[in-house]
PAZAPA-4460 file (N, C-alpha, C; in steps of 0.05 Angstrom, whole numbers, plus 32768, in hexadecimal, padded with zeros to 4 digits):
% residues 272
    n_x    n_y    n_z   ca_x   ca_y   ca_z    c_x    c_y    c_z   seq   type   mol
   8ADB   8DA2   8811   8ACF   8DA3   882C   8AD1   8D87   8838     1      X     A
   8AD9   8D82   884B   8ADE   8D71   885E   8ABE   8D60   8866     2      X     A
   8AC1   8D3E   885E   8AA7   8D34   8868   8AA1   8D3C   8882     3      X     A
   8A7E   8D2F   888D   8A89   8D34   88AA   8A90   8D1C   88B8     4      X     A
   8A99   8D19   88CD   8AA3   8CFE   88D4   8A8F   8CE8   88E4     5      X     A
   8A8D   8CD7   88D4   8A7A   8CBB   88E2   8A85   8CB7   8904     6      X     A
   8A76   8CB8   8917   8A7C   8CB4   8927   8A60   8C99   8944     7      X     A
   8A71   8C89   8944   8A61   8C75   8957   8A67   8C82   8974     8      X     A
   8A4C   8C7A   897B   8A4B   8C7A   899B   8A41   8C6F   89A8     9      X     A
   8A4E   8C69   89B6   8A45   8C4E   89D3   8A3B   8C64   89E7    10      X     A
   8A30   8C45   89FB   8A25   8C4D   8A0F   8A07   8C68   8A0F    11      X     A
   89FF   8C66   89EC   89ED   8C77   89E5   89D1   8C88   89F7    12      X     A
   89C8   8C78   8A02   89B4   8C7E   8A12   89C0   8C8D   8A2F    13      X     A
   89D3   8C86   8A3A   89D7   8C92   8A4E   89DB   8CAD   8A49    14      X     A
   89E0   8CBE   8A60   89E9   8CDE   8A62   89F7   8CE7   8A55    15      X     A
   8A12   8CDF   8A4E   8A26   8CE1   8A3C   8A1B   8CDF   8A18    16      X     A
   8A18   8CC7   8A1A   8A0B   8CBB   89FA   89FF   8CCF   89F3    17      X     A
   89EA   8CE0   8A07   89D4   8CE7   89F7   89D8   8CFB   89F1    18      X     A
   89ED   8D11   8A0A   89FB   8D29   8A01   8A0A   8D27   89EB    19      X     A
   8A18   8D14   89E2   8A2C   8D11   89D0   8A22   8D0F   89B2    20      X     A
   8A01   8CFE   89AF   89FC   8CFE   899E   89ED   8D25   8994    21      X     A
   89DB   8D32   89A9   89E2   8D4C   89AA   89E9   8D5B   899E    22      X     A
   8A08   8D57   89A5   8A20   8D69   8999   8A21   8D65   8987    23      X     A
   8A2D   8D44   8979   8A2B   8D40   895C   8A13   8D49   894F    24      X     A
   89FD   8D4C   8952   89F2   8D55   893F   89E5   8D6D   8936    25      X     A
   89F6   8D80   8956   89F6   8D9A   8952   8A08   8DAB   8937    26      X     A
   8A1D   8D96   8938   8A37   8D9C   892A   8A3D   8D98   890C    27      X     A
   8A40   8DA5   8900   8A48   8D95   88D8   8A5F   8D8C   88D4    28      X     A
   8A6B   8D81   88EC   8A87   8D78   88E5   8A8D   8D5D   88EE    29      X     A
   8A66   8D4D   88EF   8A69   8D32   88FF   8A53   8D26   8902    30      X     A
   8A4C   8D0E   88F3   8A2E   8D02   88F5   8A36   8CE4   890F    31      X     A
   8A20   8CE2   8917   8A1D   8CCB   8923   8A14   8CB1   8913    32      X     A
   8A2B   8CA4   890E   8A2F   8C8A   88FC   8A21   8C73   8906    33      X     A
   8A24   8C70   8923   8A21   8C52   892C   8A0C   8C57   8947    34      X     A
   89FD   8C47   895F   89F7   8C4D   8974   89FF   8C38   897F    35      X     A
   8A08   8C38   899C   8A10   8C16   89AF   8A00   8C1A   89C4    36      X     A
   89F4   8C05   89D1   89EF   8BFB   89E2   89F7   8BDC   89F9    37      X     A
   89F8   8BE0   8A0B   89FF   8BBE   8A17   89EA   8BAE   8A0B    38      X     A
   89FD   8B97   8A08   89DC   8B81   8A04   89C9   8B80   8A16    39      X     A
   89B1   8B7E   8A07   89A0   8B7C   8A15   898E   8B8F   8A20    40      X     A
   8997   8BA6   8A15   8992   8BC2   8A22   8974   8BC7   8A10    41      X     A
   8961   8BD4   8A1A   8949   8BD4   8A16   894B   8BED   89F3    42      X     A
   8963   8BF1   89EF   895D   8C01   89D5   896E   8BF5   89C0    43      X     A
   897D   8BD9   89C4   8986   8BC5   89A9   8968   8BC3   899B    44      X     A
   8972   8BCE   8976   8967   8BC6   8964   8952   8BDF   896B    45      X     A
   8952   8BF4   8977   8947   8C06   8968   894F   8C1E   895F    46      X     A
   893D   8C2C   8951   894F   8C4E   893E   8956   8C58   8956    47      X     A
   8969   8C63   8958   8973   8C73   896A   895E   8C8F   896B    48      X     A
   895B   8C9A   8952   8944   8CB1   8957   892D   8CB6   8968    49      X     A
   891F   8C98   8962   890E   8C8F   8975   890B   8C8F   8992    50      X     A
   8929   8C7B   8996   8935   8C78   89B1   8938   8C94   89C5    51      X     A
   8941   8CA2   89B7   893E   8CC4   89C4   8930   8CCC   89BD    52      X     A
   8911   8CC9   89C0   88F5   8CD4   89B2   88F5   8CE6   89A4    53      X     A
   890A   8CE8   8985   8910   8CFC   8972   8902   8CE6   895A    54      X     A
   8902   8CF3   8947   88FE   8CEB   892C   890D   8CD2   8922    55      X     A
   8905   8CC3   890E   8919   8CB3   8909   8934   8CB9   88F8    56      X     A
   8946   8CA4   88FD   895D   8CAB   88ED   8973   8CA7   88D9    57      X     A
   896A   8C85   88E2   8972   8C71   88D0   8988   8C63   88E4    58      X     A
   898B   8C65   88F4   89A2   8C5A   8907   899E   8C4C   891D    59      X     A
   89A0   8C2F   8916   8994   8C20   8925   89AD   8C11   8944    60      X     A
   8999   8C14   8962   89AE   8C11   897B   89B9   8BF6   8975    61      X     A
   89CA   8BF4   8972   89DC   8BD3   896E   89EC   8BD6   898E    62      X     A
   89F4   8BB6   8986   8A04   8BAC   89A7   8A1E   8BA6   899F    63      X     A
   8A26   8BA5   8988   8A3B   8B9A   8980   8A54   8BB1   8971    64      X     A
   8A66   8BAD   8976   8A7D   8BC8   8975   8A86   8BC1   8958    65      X     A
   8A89   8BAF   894F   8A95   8BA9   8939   8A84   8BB5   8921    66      X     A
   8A6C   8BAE   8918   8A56   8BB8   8907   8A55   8BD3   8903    67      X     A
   8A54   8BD7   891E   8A55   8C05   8928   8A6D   8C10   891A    68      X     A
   8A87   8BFE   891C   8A92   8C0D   890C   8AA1   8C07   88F4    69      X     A
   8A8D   8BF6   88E7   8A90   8BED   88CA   8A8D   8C0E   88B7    70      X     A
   8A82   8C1B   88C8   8A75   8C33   88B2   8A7A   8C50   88C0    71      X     A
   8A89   8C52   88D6   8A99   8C64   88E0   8AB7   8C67   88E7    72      X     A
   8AC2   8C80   88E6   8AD6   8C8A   88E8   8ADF   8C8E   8905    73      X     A
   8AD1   8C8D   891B   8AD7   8C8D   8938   8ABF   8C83   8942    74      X     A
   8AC1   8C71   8962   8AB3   8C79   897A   8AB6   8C8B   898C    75      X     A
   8AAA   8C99   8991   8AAC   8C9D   89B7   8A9D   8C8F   89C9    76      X     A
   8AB0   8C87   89D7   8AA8   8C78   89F1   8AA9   8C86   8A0E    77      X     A
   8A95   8C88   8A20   8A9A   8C92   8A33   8A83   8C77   8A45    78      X     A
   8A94   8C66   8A4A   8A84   8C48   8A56   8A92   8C3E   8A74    79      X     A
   8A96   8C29   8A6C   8A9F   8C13   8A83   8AC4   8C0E   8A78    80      X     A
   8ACE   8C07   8A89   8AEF   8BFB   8A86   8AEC   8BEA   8A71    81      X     A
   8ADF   8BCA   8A7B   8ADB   8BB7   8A71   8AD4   8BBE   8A48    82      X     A
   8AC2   8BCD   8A4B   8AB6   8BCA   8A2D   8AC6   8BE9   8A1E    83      X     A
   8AD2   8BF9   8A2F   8AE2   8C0D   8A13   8AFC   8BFB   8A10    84      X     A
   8B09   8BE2   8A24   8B1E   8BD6   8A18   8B0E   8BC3   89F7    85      X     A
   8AFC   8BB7   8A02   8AF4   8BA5   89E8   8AE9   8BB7   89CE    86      X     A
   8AE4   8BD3   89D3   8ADE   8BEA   89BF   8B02   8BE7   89B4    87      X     A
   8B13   8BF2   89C5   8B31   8BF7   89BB   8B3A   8BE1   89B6    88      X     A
   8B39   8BC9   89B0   8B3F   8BB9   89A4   8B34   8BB3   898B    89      X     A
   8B17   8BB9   8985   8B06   8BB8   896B   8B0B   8BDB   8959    90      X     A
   8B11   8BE6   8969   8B19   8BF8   8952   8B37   8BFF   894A    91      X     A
   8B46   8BF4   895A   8B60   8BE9   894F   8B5C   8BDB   893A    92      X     A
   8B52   8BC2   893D   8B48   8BB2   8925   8B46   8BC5   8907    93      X     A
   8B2F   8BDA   890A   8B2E   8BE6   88EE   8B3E   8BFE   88E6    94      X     A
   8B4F   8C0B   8903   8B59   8C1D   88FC   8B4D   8C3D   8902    95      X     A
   8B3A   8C39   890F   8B26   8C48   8919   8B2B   8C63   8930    96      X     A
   8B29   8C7C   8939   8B2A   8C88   8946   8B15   8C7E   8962    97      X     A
   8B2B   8C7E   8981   8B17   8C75   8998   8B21   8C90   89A4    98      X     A
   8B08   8C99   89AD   8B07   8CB0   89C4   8AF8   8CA8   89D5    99      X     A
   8B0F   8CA5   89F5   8B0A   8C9C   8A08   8B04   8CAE   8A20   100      X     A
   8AEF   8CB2   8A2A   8AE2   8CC2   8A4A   8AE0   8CAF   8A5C   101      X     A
   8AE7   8C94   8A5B   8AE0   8C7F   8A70   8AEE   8C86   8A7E   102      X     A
   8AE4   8C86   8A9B   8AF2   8C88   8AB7   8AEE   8C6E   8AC4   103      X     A
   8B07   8C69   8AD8   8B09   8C50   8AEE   8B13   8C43   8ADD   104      X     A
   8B2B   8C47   8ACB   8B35   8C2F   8AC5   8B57   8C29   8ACE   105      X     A
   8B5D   8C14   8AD6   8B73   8C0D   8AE0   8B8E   8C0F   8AD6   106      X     A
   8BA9   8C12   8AE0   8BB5   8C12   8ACF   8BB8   8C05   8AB9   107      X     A
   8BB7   8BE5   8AC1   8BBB   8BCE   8AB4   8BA3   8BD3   8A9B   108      X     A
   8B90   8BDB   8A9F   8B78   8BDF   8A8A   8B87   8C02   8A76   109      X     A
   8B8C   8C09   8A89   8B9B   8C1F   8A75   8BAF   8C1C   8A58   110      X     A
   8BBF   8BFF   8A67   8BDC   8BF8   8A58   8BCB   8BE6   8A45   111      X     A
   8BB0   8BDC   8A49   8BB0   8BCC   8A33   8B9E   8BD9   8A1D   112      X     A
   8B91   8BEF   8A2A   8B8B   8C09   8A12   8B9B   8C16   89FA   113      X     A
   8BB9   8C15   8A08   8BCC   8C1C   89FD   8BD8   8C0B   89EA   114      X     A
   8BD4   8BF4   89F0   8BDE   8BE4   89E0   8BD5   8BE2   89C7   115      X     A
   8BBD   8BED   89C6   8BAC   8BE6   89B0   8BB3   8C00   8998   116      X     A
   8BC2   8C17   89AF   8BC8   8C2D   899B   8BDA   8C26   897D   117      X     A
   8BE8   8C14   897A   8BF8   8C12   8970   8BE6   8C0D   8958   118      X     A
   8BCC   8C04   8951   8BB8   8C02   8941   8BA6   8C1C   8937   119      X     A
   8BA8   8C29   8950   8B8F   8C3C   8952   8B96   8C53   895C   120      X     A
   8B84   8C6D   8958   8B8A   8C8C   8963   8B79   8C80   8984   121      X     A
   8B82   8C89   8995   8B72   8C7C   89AB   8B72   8C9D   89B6   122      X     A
   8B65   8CAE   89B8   8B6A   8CCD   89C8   8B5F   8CC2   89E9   123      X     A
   8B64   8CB7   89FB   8B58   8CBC   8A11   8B5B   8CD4   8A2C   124      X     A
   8B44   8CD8   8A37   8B47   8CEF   8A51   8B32   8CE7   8A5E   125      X     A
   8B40   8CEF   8A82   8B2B   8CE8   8A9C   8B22   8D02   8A94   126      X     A
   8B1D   8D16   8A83   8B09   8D30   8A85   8B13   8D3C   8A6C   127      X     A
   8AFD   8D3F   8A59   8AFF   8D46   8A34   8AFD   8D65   8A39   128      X     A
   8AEF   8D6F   8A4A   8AF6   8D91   8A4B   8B06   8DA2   8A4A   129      X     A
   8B0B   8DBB   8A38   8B25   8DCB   8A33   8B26   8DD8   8A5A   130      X     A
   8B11   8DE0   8A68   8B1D   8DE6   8A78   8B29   8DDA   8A91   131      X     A
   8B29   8DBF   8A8E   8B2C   8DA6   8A9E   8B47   8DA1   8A9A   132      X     A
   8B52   8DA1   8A80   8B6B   8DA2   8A75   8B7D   8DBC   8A77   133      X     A
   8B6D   8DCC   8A77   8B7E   8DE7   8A88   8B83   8DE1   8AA1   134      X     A
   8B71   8DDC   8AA8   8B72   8DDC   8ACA   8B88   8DC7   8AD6   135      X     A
   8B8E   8DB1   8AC8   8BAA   8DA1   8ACA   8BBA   8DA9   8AC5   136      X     A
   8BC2   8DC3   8AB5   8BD8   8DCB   8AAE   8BDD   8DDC   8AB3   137      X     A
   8BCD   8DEA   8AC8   8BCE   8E05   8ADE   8BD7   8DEE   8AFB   138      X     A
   8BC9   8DD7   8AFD   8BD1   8DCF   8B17   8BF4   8DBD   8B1B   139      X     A
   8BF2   8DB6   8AFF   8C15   8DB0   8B01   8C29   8DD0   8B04   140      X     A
   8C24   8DDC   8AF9   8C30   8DF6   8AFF   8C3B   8DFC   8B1E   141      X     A
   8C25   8E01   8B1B   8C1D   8E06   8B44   8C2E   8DF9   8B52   142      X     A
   8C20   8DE1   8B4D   8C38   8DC7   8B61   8C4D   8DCE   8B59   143      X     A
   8C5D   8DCB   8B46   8C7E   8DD3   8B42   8C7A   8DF0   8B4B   144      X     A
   8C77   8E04   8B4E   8C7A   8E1A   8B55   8C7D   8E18   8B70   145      X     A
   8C6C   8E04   8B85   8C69   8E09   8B9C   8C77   8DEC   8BA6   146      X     A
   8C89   8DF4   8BBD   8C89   8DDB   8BCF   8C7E   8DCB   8BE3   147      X     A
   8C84   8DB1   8BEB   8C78   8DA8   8C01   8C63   8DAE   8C1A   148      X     A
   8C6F   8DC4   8C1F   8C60   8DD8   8C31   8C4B   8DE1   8C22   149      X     A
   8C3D   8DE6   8C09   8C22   8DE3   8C0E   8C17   8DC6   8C0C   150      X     A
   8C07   8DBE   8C18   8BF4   8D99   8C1A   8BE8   8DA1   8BF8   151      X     A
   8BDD   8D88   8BF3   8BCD   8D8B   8BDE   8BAF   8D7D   8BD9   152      X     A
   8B9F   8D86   8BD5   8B86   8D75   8BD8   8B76   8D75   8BC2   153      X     A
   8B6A   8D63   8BB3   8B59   8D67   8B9A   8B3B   8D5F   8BA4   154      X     A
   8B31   8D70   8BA0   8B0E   8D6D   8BB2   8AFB   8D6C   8B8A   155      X     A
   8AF4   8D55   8B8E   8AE1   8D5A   8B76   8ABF   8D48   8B83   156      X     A
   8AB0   8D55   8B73   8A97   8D4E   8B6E   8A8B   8D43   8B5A   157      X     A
   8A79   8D34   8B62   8A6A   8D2A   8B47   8A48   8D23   8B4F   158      X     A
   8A3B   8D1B   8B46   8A1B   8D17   8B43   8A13   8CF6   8B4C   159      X     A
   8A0A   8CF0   8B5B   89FE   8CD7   8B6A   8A0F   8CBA   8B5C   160      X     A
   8A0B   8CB9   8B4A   8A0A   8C9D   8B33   8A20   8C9D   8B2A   161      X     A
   8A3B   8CA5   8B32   8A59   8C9D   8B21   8A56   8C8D   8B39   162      X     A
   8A69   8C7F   8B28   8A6F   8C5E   8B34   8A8C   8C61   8B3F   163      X     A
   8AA4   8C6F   8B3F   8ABD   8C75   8B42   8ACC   8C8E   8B4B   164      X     A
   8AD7   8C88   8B5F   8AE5   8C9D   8B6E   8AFC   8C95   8B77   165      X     A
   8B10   8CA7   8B70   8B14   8CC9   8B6C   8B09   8CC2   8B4B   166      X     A
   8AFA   8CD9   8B41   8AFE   8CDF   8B2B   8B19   8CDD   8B11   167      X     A
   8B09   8CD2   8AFD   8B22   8CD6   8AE4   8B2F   8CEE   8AE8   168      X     A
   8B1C   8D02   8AED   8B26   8D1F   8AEE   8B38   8D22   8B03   169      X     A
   8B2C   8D18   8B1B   8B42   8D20   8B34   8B61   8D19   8B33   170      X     A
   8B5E   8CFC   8B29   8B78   8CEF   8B24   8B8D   8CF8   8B0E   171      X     A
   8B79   8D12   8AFB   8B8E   8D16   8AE2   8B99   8D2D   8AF6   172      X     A
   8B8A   8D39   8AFF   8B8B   8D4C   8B11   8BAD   8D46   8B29   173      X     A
   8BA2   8D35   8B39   8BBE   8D31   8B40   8BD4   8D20   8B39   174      X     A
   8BD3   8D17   8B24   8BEC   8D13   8B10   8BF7   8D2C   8B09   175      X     A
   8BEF   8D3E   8B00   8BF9   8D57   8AFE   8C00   8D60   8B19   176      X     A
   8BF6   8D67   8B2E   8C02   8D69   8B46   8C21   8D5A   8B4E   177      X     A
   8C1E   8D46   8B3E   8C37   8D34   8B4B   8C4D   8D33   8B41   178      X     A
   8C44   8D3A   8B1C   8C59   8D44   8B07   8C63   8D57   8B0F   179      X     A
   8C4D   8D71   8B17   8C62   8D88   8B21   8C6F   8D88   8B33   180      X     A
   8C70   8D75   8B46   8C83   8D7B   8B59   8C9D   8D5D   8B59   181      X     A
   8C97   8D4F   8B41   8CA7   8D3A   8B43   8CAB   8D22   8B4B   182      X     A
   8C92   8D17   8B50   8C8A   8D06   8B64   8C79   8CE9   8B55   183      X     A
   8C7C   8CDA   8B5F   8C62   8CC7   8B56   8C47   8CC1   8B67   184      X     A
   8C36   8CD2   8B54   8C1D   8CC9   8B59   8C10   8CB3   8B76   185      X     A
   8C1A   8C9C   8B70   8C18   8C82   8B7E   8C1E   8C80   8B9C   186      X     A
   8C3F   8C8F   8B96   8C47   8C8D   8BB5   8C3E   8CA8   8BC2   187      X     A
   8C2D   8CB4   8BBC   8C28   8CD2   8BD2   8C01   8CD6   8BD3   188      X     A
   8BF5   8CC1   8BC6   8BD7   8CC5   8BBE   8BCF   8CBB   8BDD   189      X     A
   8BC5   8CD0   8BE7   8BAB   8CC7   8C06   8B97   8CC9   8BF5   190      X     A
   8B81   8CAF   8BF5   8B65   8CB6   8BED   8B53   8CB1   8C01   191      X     A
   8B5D   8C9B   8C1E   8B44   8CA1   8C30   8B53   8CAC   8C4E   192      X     A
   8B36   8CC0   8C5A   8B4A   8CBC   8C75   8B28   8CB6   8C83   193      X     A
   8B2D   8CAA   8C96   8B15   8C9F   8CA7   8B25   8C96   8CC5   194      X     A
   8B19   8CA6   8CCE   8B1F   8CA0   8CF4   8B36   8CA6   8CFE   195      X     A
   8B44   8C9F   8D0F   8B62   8CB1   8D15   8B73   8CA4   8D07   196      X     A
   8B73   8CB9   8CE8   8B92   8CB2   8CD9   8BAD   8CBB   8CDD   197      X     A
   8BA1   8CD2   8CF2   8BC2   8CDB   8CFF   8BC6   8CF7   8CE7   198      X     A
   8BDC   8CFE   8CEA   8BE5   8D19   8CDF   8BE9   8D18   8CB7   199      X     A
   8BE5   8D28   8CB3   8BE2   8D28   8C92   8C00   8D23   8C88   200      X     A
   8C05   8D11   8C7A   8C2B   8D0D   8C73   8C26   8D2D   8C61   201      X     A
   8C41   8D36   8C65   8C46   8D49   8C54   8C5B   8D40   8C3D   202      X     A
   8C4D   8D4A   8C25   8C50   8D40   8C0A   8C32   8D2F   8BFE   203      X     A
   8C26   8D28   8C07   8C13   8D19   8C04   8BFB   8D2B   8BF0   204      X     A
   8BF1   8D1B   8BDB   8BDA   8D2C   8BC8   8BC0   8D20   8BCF   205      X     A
   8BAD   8D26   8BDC   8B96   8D1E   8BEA   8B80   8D20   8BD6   206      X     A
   8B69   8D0F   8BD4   8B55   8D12   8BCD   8B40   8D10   8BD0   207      X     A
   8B27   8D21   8BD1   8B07   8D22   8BDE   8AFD   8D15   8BC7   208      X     A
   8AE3   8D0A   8BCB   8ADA   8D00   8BBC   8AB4   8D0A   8BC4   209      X     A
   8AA6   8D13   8BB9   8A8A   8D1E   8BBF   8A77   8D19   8BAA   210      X     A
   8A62   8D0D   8BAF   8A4F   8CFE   8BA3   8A38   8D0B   8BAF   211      X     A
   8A1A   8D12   8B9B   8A0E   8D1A   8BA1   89FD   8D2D   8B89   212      X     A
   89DD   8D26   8B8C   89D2   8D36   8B78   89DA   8D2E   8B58   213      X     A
   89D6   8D44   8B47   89D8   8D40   8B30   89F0   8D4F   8B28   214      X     A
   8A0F   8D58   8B41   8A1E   8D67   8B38   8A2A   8D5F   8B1E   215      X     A
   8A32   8D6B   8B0C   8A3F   8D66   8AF2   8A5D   8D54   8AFC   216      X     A
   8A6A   8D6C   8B02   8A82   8D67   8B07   8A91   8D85   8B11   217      X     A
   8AA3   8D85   8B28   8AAF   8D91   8B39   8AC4   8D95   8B44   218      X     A
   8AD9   8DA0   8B3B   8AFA   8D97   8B45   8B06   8DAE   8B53   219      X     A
   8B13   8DAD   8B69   8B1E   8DC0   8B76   8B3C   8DB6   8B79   220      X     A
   8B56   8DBD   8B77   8B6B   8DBC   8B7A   8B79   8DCE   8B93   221      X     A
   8B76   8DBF   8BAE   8B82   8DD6   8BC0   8B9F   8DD7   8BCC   222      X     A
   8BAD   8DF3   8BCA   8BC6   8DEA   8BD1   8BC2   8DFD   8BEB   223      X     A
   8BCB   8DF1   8C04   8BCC   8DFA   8C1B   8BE1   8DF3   8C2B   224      X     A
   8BE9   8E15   8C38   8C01   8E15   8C4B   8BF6   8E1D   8C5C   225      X     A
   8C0D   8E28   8C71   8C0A   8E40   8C88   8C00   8E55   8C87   226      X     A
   8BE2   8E62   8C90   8BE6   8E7F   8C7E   8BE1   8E81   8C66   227      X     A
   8BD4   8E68   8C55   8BC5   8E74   8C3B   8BBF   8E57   8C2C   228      X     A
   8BAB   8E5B   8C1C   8BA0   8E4B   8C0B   8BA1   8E58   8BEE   229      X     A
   8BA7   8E3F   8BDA   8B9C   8E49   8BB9   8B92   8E37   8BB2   230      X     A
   8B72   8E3C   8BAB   8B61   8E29   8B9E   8B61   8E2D   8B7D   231      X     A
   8B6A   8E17   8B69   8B5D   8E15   8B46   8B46   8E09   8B4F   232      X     A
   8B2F   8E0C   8B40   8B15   8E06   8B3E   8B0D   8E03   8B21   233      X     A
   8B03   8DF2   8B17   8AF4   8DE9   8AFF   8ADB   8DDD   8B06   234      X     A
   8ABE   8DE7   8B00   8AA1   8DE0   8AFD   8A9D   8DDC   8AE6   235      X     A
   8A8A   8DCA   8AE2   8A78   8DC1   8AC9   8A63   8DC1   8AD3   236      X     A
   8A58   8DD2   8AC1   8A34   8DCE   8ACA   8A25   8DC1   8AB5   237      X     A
   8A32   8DBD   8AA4   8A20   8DAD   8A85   8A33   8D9A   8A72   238      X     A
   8A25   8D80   8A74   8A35   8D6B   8A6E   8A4B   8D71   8A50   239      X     A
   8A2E   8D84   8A3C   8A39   8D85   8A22   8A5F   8D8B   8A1E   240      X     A
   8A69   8D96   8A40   8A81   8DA2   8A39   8A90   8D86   8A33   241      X     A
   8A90   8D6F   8A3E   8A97   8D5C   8A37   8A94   8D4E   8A1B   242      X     A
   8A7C   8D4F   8A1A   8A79   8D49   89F4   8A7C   8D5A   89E5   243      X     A
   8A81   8D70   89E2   8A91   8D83   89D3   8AAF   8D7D   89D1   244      X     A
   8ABA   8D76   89E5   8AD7   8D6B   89E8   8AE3   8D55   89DD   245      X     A
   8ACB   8D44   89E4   8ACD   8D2B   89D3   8ACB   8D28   89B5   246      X     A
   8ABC   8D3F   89A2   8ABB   8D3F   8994   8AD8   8D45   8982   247      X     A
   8ADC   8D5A   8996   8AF8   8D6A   8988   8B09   8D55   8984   248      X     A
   8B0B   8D44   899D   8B1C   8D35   89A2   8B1E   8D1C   897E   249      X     A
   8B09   8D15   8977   8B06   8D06   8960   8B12   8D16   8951   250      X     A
   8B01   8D26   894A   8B06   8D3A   8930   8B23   8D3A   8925   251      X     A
   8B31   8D46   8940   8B57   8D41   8944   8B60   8D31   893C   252      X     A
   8B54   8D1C   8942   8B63   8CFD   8946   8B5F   8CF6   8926   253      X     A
   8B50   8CFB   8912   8B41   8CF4   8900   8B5C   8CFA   88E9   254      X     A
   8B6B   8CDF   88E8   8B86   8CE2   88CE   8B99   8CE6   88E3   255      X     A
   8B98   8CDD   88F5   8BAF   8CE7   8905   8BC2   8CC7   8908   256      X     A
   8BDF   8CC7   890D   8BE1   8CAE   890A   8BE7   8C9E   892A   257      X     A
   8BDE   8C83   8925   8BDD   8C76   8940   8BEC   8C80   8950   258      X     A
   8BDA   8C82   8976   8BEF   8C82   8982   8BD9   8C89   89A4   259      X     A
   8BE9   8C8D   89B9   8BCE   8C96   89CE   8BD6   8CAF   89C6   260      X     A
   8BC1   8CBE   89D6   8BC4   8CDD   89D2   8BA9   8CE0   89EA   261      X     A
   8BAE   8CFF   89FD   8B99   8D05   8A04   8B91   8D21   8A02   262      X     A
   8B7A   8D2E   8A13   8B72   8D46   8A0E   8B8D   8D5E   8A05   263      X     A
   8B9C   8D5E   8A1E   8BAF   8D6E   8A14   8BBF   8D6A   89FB   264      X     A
   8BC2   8D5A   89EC   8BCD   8D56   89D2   8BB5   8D5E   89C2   265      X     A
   8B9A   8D5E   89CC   8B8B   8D6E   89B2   8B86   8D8A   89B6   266      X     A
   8B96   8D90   89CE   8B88   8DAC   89CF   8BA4   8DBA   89C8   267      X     A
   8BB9   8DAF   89D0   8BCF   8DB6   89CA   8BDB   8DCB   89D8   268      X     A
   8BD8   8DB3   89F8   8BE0   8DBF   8A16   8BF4   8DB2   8A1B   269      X     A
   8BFF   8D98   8A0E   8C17   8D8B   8A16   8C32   8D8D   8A0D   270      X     A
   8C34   8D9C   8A2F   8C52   8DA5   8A2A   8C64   8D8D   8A2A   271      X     A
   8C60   8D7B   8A2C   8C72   8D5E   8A34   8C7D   8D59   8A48   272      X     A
***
């Protein structure tokens, strides 16, 4: 029988963290090894049990990435740009599994994620959900199926407090839009229109961006012509779908040998 797998997690206290810890310990195929916090954060140096007014556990919140994973087999990170690069560089170091949900990060911060693969299983995705990852690979379809003549628009939602827009999601979202029809991303992305922008270029992949409340998360993919619309739609109403994903996403990665990889390589949606 297969141990279960040690796993660290950052950014513990927040929304994510706490669903994540959750899941792991709903599951027998995964203990929570390590806990992170930023320095300075009002729960360094205590049991994590505590910290989430549960019982104790023996697992004390540390600030430091290196220690966390002296005694685990992966992190998940779902944080800031800045600190999952200095995570993917310290678990390169040991060799470690990184599963990445960080959104807003740049290309240039992308390529140096990657760099670190050559050390490490790095699995990253702007959205760990199997049906999020369907939903990209229903909307590249589409786009190659359909031409210019329909516009394209990615409308997503999210809950008061993300810090970044368009969404990880929206953007995996129209990458696949752009794949299917051949195109780069870069040169056809509208993300704002404000006051007289004049007529919509045709070819162009547009994106809404909606903030508000405690929505989870919300993606609409619309292809519109003359005479008709087709909307893909993906809702989340409960965070866990993401830390369930994330989990898989380790589990996978766990003996796998260096390299990036994302959702669709663990769900085993990538057609290439």
């Amino acid at each position: 029988m297969t141990t279960p797998m040690k796993i660290a997690i950052t950014g513990v206290s927040g929304r994510m963290g706490r669903m994540l810890v959750e899941t792991i310990d709903a599951s027998d195929v995964a203990t929570v090894s390590a806990a992170l916090e930023r320095p300075g954060h009002d729960w360094i140096g205590r049991d994590l049990g505590l910290a989430l007014g549960g019982a104790e556990r023996g697992v004390l919140v540390g600030d430091s990435i290196d220690p966390a994973l002296a005694d685990s087999e992966a992190v998940i990170d779902f944080t800031s740009p800045a600190a999952t690069i200095s995570f993917a560089q310290a678990a390169a170091r040991v060799g470690a599994v990184h599963v990445i949900g960080t959104t807003g990060m740049t290309e240039q911060e992308i390529a140096q994620l990657n760099a670190q693969a050559a050390g490490a299983v790095i699995v990253r995705a702007g959205n760990m959900s199997l049906g999020v990852n369907l939903l990209v690979q229903l909307t590249k379809r589409v786009a190659a199926a359909l031409d210019d003549d329909f516009d394209i628009e990615i409308i997503e939602s999210h809950h008061n407090q993300k810090v970044d827009a368009p969404s990880g999601t929206a953007l995996m979202l129209g990458e696949a839009a752009a794949e299917g029809r051949g195109v780069s991303l870069a040169e056809v992305s509208d993300r704002g229109r404000d006051g007289l922008t004049g007529a919509r270029q045709k070819g162009d992949i547009g994106f809404v961006s909606v903030r508000g409340g405690d929505i989870v998360g919300e993606h609409d993919v619309l292809f519109a012509a003359q005479g008709e619309r087709i909307t893909l739609r993906h809702v989340a109403s409960d965070r866990s779908v993401f830390a369930r994903g994330a989990l898989k996403a380790a589990l996978w990665a766990r003996g796998r040998a260096p390299g990036a990889y994302d959702m669709l390589d663990v769900l085993g949606l990538n057609d290439g």
